[in-house]
C-alpha positions in Angstrom: -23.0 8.3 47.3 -25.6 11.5 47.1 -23.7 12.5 50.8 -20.3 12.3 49.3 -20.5 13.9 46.1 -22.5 17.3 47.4 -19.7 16.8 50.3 -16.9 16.9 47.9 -18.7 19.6 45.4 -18.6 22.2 49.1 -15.0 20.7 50.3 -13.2 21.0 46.7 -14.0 24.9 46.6 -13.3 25.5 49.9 -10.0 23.9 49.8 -9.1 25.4 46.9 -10.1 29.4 48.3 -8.3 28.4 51.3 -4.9 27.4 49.6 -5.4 30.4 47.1 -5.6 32.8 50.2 -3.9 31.3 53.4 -1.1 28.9 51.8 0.2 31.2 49.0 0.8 34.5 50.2 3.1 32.6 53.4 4.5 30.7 50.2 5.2 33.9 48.7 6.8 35.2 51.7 9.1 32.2 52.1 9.9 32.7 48.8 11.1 36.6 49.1 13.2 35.6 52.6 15.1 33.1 50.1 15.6 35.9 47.6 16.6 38.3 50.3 18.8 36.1 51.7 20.4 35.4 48.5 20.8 39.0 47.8 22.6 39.4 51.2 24.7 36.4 50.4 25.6 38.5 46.9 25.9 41.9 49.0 28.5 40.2 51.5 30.3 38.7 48.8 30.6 42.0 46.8 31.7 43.8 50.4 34.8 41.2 50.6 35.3 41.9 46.7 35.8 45.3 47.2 37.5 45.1 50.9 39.9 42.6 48.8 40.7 45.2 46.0 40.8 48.1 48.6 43.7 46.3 50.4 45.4 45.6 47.1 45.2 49.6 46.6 46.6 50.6 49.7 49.2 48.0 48.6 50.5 49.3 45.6 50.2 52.6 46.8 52.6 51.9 49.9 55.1 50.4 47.2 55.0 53.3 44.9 56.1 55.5 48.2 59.1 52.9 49.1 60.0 53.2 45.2 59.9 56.4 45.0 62.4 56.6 48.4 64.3 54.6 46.8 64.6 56.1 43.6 65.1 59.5 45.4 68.2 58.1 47.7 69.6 56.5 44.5 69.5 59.7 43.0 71.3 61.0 45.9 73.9 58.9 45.9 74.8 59.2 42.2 75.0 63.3 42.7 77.7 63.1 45.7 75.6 65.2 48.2 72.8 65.1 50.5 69.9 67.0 50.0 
């Protein structure tokens, strides 16, 4: 009984300076891959968002030119001479 309770008194202590400094700091670096990995995860998301709205742009802004040919031939038209 004597054997087993100084046993436990050195094993509890050593246990617990072994988790504080070789469990958690590879916990904590589990812990920042996850967080950088979400981050990426929010980064590539945020790179579509913006490929996405860039498209759009270039879009619009190829409409506006066909409108705007449009609107200039029209005009044309409607005055009775080519310019």
């Amino acid at each position: 009984m004597i054997t087993v309770a100084v046993s436990l008194a050195v094993l509890i202590p050593v246990t617990g300076l072994t988790l504080r400094f070789g469990v958690k700091p590879f916990l904590r670096e589990i812990a920042d891959i996850r967080a950088a990995r979400r981050g990426q995860l929010v980064e590539d998301v945020s790179h579509e968002r913006l490929a996405r709205i860039e498209r759009q742009l270039e879009d619009l802004e190829s409409s506006m030119r066909r409108l705007i040919q449009v609107a200039e031939f029209d005009r044309q038209l409607k005055s009775g001479r080519p310019d």
